[in-house]
C-alpha positions in Angstrom: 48.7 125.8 64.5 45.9 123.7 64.3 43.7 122.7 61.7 40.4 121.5 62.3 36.8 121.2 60.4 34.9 124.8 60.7 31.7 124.9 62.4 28.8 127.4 61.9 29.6 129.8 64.4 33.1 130.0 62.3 31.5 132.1 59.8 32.3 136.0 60.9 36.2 134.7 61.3 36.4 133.0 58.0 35.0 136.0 56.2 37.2 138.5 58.0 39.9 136.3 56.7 38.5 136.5 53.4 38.1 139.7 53.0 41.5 141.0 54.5 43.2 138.5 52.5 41.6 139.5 49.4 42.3 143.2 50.2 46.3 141.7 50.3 46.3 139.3 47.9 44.7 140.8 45.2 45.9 144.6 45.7 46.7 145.8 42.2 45.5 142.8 40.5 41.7 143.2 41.1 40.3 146.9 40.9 40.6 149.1 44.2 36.4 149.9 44.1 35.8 146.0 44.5 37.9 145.2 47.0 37.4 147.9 49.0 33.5 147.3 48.4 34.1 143.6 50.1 31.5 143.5 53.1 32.4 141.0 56.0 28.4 140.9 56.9 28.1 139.5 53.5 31.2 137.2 53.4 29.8 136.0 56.5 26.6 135.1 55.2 28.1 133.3 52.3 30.4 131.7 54.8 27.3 130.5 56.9 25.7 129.1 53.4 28.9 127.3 52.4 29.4 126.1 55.9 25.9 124.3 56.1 26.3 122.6 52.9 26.2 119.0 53.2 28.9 118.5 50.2 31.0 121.3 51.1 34.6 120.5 53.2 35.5 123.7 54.9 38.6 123.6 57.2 40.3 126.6 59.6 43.7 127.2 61.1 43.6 128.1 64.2 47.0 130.2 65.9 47.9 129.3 69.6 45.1 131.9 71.0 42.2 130.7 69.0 42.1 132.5 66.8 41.3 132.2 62.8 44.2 133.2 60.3 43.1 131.1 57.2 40.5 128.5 56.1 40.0 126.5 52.8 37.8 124.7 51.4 36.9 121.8 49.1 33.3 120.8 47.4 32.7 119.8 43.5 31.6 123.0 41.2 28.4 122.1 39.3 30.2 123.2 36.3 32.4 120.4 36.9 31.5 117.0 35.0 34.5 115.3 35.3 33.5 111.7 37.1 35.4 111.0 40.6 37.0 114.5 40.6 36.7 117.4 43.0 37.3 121.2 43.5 39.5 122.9 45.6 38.0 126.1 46.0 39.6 127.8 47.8 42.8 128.6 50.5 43.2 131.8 52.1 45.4 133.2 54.8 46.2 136.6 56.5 49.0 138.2 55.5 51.0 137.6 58.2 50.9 133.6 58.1 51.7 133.2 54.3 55.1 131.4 53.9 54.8 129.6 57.5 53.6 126.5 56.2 49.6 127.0 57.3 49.0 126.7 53.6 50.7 123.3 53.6 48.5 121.9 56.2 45.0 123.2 55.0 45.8 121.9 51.4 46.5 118.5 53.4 44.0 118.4 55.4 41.8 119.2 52.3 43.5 116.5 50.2 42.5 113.5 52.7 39.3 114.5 52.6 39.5 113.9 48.9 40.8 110.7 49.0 38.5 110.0 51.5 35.6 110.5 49.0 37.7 108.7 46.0 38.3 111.1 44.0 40.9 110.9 41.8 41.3 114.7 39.8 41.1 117.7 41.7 40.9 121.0 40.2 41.8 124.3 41.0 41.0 127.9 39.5 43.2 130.7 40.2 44.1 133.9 38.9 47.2 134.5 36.8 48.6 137.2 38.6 48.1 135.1 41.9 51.4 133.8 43.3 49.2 131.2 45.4 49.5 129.7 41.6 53.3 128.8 42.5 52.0 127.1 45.2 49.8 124.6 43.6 52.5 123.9 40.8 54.8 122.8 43.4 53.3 120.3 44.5 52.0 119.0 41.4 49.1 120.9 40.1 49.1 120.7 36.0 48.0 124.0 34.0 45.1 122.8 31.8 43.2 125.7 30.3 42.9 129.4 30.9 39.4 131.6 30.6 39.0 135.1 31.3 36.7 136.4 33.0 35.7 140.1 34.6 35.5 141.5 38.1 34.9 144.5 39.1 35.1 145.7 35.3 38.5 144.7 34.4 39.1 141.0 32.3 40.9 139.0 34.1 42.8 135.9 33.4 41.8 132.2 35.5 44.3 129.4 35.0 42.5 126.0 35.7 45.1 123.4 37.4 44.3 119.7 37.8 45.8 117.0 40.2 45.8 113.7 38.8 47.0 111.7 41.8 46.0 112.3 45.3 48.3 110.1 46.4 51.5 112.0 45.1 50.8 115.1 46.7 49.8 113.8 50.1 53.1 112.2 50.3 54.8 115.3 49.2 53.1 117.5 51.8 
């Protein structure tokens, strides 16, 4: 597997990932008529605007034929006020790679690029129902708040982690 920094013409893989993953992922959490509304032309356009921003860190795993079976990515929200502190925004993967360690690797390769830029909180938003949740907890991701929010007409809850020392999870990935 490798990981490496995505590139512009990355942007139709990342959102087939996206949305296939989202289709997986959020099956029975978020409402059937949304996911199954997810466009990859449009994900791919978002992907191209994302890609092309200067403060945005956008990485890929690559399997041994080339191809794209996850991505993540790392900027700081505008919302976000918090001095030296970043946002993981997201880390998805096709179906078939969860639990092989991919995940483990993008969140690393994200994490040097924030200490890197000296940050020294990260946050991440995730929904409640979202095992992925499990994932940041383990290696060290504190619960601070929870909002709820709607998509695709159903309220939904988003638990807000935070990482208070790069350092610590580096070492422990």
């Amino acid at each position: 597997m490798i990981i490496r920094r995505a590139k512009l013409d990355d942007a139709p893989a990342i959102a087939k990932v996206h949305v296939d993953s989202w289709k997986t992922t959020y099956q029975g959490i978020v409402p059937n008529d949304y996911l199954s509304n997810l466009s990859y032309q449009k994900r791919t356009e978002l992907w191209k605007a994302n890609i092309a921003k200067k403060d945005n860190y956008v990485v890929v795993a690559e399997n041994n034929k080339g191809e794209i079976v996850g991505f993540g990515d790392a900027w700081k929200r505008e919302t976000n006020k918090v001095e030296n502190s970043g946002d993981l925004t997201s880390i998805y993967l096709l179906e078939e790679y969860q639990g092989e360690g991919v995940g483990k690797k993008l969140l690393k390769a994200l994490f040097k690029n924030f200490k890197l830029l000296g940050y020294r909180k990260i946050f991440v938003e995730v929904l409640e129902e979202n095992k992925t949740r499990y994932f940041y907890e383990y290696y060290g991701a504190k619960l601070v708040k929870s909002v709820q929010f709607i998509i695709g007409g159903k309220p939904l809850n988003e638990l807000i982690y935070q990482w208070d020392n790069i350092d610590e999870v580096i070492e422990k990935l």
